[in-house]
C-alpha positions in Angstrom: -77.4 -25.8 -56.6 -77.5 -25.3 -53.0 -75.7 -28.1 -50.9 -77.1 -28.7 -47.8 -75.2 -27.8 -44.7 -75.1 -31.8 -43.4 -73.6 -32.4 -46.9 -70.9 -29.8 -47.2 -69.8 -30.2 -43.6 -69.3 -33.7 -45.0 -66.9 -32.3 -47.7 -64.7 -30.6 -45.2 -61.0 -32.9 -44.1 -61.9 -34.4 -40.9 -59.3 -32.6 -38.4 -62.0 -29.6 -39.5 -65.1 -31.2 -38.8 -63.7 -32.7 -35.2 -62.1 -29.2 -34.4 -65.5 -27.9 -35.4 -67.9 -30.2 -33.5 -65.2 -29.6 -30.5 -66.3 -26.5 -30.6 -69.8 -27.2 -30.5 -70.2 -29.9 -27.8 -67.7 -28.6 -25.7 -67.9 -24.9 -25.8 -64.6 -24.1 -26.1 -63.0 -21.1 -28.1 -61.0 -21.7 -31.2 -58.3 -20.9 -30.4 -58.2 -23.3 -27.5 -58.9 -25.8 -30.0 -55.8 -24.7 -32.9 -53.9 -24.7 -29.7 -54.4 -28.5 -28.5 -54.6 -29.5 -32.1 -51.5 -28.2 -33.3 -49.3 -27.1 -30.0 -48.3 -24.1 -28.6 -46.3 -23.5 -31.7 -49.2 -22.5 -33.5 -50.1 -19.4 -31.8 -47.6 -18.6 -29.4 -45.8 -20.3 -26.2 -48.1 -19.3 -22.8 -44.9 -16.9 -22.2 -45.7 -14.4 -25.2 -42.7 -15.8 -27.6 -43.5 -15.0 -30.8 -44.2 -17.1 -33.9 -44.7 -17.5 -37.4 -45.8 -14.9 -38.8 -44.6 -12.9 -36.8 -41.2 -14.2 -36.5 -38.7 -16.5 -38.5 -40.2 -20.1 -38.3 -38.3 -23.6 -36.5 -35.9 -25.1 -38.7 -37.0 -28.7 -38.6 -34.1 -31.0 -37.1 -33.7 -33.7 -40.0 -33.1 -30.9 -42.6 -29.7 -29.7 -42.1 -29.4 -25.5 -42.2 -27.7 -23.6 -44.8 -24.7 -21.3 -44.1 -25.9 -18.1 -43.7 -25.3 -15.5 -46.0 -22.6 -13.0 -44.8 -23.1 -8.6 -45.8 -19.6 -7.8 -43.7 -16.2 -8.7 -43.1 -14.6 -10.4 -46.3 -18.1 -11.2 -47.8 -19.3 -7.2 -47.6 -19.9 -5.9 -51.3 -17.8 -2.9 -52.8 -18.5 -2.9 -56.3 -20.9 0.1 -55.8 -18.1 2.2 -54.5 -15.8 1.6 -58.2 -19.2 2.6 -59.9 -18.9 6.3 -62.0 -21.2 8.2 -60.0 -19.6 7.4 -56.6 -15.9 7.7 -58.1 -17.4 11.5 -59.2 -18.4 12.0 -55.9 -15.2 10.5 -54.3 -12.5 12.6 -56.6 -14.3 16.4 -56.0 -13.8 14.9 -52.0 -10.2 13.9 -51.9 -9.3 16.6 -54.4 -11.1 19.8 -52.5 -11.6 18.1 -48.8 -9.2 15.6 -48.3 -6.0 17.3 -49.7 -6.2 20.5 -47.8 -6.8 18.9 -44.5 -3.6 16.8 -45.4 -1.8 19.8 -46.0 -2.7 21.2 -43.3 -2.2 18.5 -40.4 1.0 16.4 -42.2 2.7 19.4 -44.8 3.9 16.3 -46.8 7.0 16.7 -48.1 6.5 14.2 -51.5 10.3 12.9 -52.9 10.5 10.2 -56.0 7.3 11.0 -58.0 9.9 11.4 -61.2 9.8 7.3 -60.9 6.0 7.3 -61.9 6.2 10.1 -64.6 6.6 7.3 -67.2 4.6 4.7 -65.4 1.5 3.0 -66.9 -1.1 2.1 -65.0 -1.8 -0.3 -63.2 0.5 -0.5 -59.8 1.1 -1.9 -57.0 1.6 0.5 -54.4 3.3 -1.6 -51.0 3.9 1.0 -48.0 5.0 0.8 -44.3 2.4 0.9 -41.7 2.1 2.9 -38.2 -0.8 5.0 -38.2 -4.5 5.5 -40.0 -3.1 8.3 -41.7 -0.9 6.6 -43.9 -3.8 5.8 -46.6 -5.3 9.5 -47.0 -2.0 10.7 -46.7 -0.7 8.1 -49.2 -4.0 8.2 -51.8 -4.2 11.8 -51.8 -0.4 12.3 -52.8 -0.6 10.1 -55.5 -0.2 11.9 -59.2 -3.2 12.6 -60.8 -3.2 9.6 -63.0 -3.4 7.1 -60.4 -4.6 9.3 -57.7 -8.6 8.6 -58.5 -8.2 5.0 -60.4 -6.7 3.7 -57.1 -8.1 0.9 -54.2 -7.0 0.3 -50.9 -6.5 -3.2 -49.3 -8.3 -2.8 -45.9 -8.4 -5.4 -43.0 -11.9 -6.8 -43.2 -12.2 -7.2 -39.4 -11.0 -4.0 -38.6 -12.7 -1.4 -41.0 -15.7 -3.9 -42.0 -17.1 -4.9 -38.8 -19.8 -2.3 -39.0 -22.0 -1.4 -41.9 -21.5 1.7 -41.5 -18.5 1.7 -41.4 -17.8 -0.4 -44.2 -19.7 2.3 -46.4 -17.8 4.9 -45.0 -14.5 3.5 -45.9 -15.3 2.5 -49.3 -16.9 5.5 -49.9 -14.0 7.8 -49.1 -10.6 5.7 -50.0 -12.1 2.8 -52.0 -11.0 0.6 -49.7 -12.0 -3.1 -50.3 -11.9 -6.0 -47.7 -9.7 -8.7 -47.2 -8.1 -11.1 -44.5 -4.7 -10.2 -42.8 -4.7 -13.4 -40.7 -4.9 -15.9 -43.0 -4.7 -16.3 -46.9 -8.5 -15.9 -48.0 -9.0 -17.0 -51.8 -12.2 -14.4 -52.2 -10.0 -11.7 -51.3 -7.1 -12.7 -53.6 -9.0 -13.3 -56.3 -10.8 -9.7 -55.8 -7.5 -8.1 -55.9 -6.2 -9.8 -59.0 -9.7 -9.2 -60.7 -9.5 -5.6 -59.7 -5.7 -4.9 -61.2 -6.5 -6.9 -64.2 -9.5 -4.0 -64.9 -7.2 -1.5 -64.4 -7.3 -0.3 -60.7 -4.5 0.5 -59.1 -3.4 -0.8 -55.5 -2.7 -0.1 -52.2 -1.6 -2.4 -49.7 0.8 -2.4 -46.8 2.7 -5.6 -46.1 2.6 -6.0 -42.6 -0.7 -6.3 -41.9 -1.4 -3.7 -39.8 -0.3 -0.4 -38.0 2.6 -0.7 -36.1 2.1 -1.0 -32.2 5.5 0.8 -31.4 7.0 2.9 -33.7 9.4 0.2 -35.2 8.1 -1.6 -38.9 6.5 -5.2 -38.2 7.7 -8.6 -40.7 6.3 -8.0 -44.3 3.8 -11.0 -45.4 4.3 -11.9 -49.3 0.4 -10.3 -50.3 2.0 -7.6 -52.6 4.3 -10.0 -53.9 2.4 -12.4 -54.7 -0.4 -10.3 -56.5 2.6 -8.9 -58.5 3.8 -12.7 -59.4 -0.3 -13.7 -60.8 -1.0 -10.3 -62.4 2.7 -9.1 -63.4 2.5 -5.7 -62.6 5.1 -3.8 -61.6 5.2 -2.6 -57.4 6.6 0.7 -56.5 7.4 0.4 -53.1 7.1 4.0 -50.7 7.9 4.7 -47.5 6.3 6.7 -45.4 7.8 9.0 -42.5 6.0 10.8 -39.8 2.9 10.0 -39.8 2.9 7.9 -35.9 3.1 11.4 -34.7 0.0 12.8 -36.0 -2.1 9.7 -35.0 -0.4 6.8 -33.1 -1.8 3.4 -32.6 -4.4 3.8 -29.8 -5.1 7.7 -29.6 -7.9 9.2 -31.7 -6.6 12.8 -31.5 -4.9 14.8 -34.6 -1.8 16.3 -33.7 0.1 18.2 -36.4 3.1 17.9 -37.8 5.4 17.1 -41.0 6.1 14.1 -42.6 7.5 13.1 -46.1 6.6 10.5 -48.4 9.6 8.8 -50.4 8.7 6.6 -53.6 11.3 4.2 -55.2 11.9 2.8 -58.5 9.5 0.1 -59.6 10.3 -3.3 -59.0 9.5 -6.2 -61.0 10.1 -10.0 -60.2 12.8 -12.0 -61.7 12.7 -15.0 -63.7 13.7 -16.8 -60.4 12.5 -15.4 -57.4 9.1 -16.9 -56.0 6.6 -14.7 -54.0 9.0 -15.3 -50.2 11.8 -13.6 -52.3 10.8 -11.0 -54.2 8.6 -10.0 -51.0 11.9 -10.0 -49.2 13.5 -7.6 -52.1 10.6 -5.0 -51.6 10.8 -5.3 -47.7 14.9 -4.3 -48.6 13.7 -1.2 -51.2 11.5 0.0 -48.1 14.1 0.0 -45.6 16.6 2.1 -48.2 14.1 4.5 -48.8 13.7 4.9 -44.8 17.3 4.7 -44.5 17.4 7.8 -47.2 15.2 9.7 -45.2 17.0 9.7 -42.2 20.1 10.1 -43.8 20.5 10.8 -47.9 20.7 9.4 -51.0 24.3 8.8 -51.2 24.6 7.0 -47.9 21.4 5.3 -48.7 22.9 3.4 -51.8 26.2 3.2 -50.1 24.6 1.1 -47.5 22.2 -0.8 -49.4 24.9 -1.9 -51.7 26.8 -3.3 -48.4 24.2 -5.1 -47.3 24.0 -3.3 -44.1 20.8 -1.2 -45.0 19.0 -1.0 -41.1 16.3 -3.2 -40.8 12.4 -1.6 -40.8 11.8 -3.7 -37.3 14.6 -1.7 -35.5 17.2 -2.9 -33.1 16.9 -6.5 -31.2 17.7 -5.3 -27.9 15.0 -4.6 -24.8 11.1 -3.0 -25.2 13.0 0.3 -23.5 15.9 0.8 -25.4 14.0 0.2 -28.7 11.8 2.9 -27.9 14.9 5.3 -26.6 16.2 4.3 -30.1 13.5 5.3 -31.7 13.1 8.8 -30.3 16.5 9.9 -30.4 18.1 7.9 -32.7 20.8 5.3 -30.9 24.4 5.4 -32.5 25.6 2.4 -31.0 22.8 -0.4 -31.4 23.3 -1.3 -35.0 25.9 -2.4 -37.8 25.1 1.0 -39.2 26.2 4.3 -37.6 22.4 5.5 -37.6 19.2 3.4 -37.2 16.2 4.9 -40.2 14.2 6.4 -37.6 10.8 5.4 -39.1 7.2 7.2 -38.2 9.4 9.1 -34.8 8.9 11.6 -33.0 12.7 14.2 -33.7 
């Protein structure tokens, strides 16, 4: 049955039929029309913004707006890097690309690897900190069993700011985010999920790379993973490696370095995270202590008590870094400060 046109323009809402007979007695366009009906919104502000469709639409006031959804920093996803494929990929890297260019530009001496013959998975790796070459150097020199089932702790604002960046990292060290500035729940809960399936870690205490030479005050992360997962952390300190590339230069210069690991610790029935942090921040600074000096005097020292600290002497900005290079006799309880990541 056909319905006459009078009749189905009767059928129509009635913003239509008024739109439509504007269109009729007045002449006007339609668009002119969807315009006054409905605003500028509609079609487009007079100044060529764009709208919906073709952009996001206005949140309406009274409805108050989500938190967007985070892909970087602390919130960026690394499971895909942990997947087989990509650990495949990563291993025939660090084993045939990595390791010869370490060889090359560090000629790492390694010392204490007996200490991890006997070892079982999984670690807790803690390390000092002056230079981006501490994790290849580090990662690459692990044995061979924990050498591809091991992650890196990486400062999400630093190495996840960019996405391409982000992939670049955790495709190459399997590095995964978290916050050095604060205490972040995800990241700690990421951590302790990722040592409770087996993964090894890597994390260095202070935070970040050292700005001048001298170690910076340990925070209690690797402590405190070791007190909610109770694995063991092998602390390792690492020498040399400010001279191949310093905080602020970008440019490779070759040298040698050597990479000391201790005995595994483990925390007693009665130390808390502050205090067993404070016994791994001690097993670091004998291990620096030993390379500047040797075993004997190492232990001879540490069992003073008068083991140099990591941060170096408390005396002016000059003379620390005139310590530093040349090792200064005088400024300390011991006859030698550990000259850590210097320049001989």
């Amino acid at each position: 049955m056909t319905i006459p046109r009078r009749q189905s323009r009767a059928l129509l809402p009635a913003r239509w039929v008024r739109a439509d007979a504007t269109v009729g007695t007045a002449g006007r366009s339609p668009l002119a029309v969807l315009r006054d009906r409905f605003g500028p919104s509609a079609l487009g502000h007079a100044a060529g913004r764009r709208s919906f469709p073709l952009a996001a639409p206005d949140w309406p006031e009274s409805i108050p707006r989500p938190e967007p959804v985070g892909h970087l920093g602390v919130d960026y996803d690394t499971a895909w890097s942990r997947r087989y494929g990509v650990r495949l990929a990563r291993a025939m890297v660090l084993d045939n690309v990595a390791r010869p260019i370490v060889r090359l530009v560090a000629a790492p001496l390694v010392r204490g690897q007996d200490a991890l013959c006997d070892l079982p998975s999984p670690v807790i790796f803690a390390a000092n900190h002056a230079s981006h070459a501490d994790t290849p150097l580090l990662v690459s020199s692990l044995p061979l069993p924990f050498r591809h089932r091991t992650v890196v702790a990486a400062a999400a604002d630093y190495f996840f700011d960019r996405k391409w960046k982000a992939a670049t990292w955790s495709f190459l060290l399997a590095v995964f985010p978290i916050e050095r500035t604060r205490v972040n729940r995800r990241s700690a809960q990421l951590a302790a999920n990722l040592v409770a399936d087996g993964w090894n870690l890597v994390i260095f205490p202070e935070g970040g790379r050292s700005p001048d030479g001298w170690g910076q005050t340990f925070t209690g992360g690797a402590a405190y993973l070791a007190l909610r997962t109770g694995v063991p952390v092998v602390p390792v300190h690492l020498e040399g490696t400010r001279r191949i590339l310093p905080k602020g230069r970008t440019r490779l210069q070759r040298t040698t370095t050597t990479i000391t690991f201790g005995l595994p610790l483990r925390p007693r029935e009665d130390e808390n995270a502050r205090r067993f942090g404070a016994r791994i921040e001690a097993a670091i600074a004998t291990l620096a202590d030993e390379t500047d000096s040797d075993w004997w005097t190492a232990r001879q020292r540490a069992a003073a008590g008068t083991t140099p600290a990591l941060q170096g002497p408390t005396v002016g900005a000059w003379r620390r870094s005139w310590a530093l290079d040349a090792g200064d006799r005088s400024v300390t309880t011991a006859d030698r400060w550990p000259r850590t990541s210097i320049t001989r």
